[in-house]
C-alpha angles and dihedrals in degrees: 000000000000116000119251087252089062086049109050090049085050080065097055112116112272108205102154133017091268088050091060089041087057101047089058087041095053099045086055095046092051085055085055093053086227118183119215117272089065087045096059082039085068102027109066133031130255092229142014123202119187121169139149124242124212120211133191107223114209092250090059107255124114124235121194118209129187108251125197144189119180123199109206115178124327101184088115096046142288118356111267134190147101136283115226125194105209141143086241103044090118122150094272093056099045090047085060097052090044091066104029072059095054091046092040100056087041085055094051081036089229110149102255133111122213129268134147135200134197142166110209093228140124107244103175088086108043120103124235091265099046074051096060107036081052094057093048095047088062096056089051096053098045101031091117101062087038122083137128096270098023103047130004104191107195123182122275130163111354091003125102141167094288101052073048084062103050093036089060086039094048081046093050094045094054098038097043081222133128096235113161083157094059099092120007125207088063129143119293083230087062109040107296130135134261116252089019090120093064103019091101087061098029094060085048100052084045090056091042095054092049103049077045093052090051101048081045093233114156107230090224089066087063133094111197125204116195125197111208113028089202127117096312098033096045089059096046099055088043088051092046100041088053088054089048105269110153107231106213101163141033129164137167124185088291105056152312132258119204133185131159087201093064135257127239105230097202094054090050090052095051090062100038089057085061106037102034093232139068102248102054099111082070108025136044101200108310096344115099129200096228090183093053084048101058095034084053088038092230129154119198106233130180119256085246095045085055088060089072105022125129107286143103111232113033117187127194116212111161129052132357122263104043101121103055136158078273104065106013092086087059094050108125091183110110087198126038121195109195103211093161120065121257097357096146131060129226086239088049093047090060097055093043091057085050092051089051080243102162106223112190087194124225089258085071110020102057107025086103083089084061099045102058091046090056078052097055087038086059096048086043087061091033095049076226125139116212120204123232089255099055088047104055089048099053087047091048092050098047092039099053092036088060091046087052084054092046097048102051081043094068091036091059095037105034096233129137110247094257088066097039094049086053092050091040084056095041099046086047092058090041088055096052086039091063100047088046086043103243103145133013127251100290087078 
């Protein structure tokens, strides 16, 4: 059970995303009985870049859009983390992945530090051009603070391989240097890594089968229910439904899909490929087939209605702040797998340890994405190709290994995992601080 001191700083007011991230750090630190200096070393990050990017839009007129990159911690090794294009990237939220990035590669024990970019933009409309010119302007802007062993970008919401490619081609053409470690998530055509694409997905499902073969629960008992049927989401219910998961509900921003009776994920992605939403194999805008949908025994649901409908595993997989003081007393999942980052707040995570609701957190869950980049990132500096094989098993092998740490983490501190992945992380930095000399002997 978690101790009282846990639990009163699980009470403090949560207003942004750093906010939130603080409120878990500093729960963990006062465990630790830290003493200041190594607070102000986590609580705040080494380096702050805010700039505005300009973009041509094909009409002609010009748009200016905030622009961030946010340098956590790089005791462990280069900065590393994606770049999202959103509406809501604004600084508090990048600041949050950023951290949530420096404790998660120290969790997986991978040499990066954290970092986190965004553009506070609306990308769903752009064309392929304003894209790209977007993605090339922020190079531009932030050239000075990226590099192959300063600062490793990767894609993240809105962002994909090929932004990764103009964004190393934009790096390459500034800097007059060879650099295919200079982003990671690109093209396999252009120095990426085999199995990158899924790994987010792929680390989580590891982890997952391996919580569900300790607790000896058959998969095919479980009906699994996943929040965001993007990139990450997409492959996991495609993974579980292959080992015998029942998929009972999807959803993306536009809508849910729900049947008892089980979904096929492959079909819905077909459709979603050609329609841009979930639920285009039924509907065609606001118009339903009534008659599909009953023979399919699907029920249209809402993306926050899938937070606390009947399953057993939810995973969230889109934006941060779905699961809230709000909905988690209504969670009916016996297991969540945060496959998003920061989908749970600390609020939420109380109630959910009250309920005996089992969260793999984000650090963990997700950091396959991580893993295989540091991978890409090793055959970019080695000149070396691994195959898929040899990239599933070296993710398989970090990603349960850190799940193994985490886990006898918790058991000796009585802490819930998402405490003991933070203090894991924590105690992993302070470790490399004191050999560099960072701090004195008090860390």
């Amino acid at each position: 059970m978690m101790n009282t001191t846990l639990m009163n700083n699980q009470q403090t007011k949560v207003d942004t995303p750093y906010t939130r991230f603080l409120t878990t750090l500093n729960a963990v630190l006062d465990h630790m009985n830290a003493d200041e200096e190594v607070r102000a070393i986590f609580e705040h990050p080494q380096h702050i870049h805010k700039k505005t990017v300009s973009l041509m839009r094909d009409d002609g007129s010009t748009e200016d859009y905030p622009a961030f990159r946010v340098q956590f911690n790089n005791a462990r090794g280069p900065y590393k983390g994606g770049i999202r294009f959103h509406p809501e990237a604004d600084l508090e939220e990048v600041k949050a992945l950023s951290a949530l990035m420096a404790i998660k590669t120290a969790v997986v024990d991978v040499p990066f530090g954290g970092a986190k970019g965004g553009i506070q933009c609306e990308p769903k409309g752009m064309s392929r051009k304003e894209l790209e010119a977007l993605s090339r302007e922020y190079i531009r802007v932030m050239g000075d603070a990226i590099g192959p062993y300063t600062d490793c970008p990767a894609p993240d919401v809105n962002t994909n391989s090929m932004i990764m490619g103009w964004m190393r081609d934009e790096y390459e053409t500034i800097s007059g240097v060879f650099s295919p470690g200079v982003v990671t998530g690109k093209p396999l055509e252009y120095g990426g890594s085999q199995g990158r694409d899924e790994a987010t997905a792929r680390g989580g499902f590891f982890v997952l089968e391996e919580v569900l073969e300790r607790a000896a629960i058959d998969p095919s008992e479980q009906r699994v229910a996943i929040q965001g049927f993007g990139n990450a989401g997409a492959a996991i219910a495609q993974f579980l439904h292959e080992k015998g998961y029942t998929i009972v509900a999807l959803s993306d921003s536009k809508g849910g899909i729900y049947s008892r009776e089980g979904i096929d994920p492959f079909r819905i992605n077909k459709y979603k490929k050609k329609t841009g939403q979930v639920r285009g194999l039924y509907c065609e805008e606001s118009i339903c087939d009534a008659g599909r949908m009953q023979a399919d025994g699907i029920e249209l649901i809402s993306p926050k209605d899938i937070i606390t409908c009947d399953c057993d595993i939810l995973v969230p997989a889109a934006l941060d702040n779905v699961i809230t003081a709000r909905n988690a007393g209504d969670i009916k999942a016996e297991f969540i797998l945060e496959l998003a980052n920061g989908p749970t707040t600390p609020e939420a995570d109380a109630i959910l340890e009250k309920k005996g609701v089992r969260v793999i957190p984000d650090v963990l869950a997700n950091a396959g994405g991580v893993t295989v980049s540091y991978f890409e990132w090793t055959q970019g500096r080695s000149g070396e190709q691994w195959t898929a094989d040899r990239v599933d098993s070296e993710l398989k092998r970090i990603i349960l290994g850190a799940y193994r740490e985490v886990r006898r983490e918790a058991r000796r501190e009585g802490l819930s995992y998402r405490h003991a992945a933070f203090l894991l992380g924590i105690k992993r930095m302070l470790k490399t601080m004191r050999v560099r000399g960072w701090c004195n002997g008090s860390c």
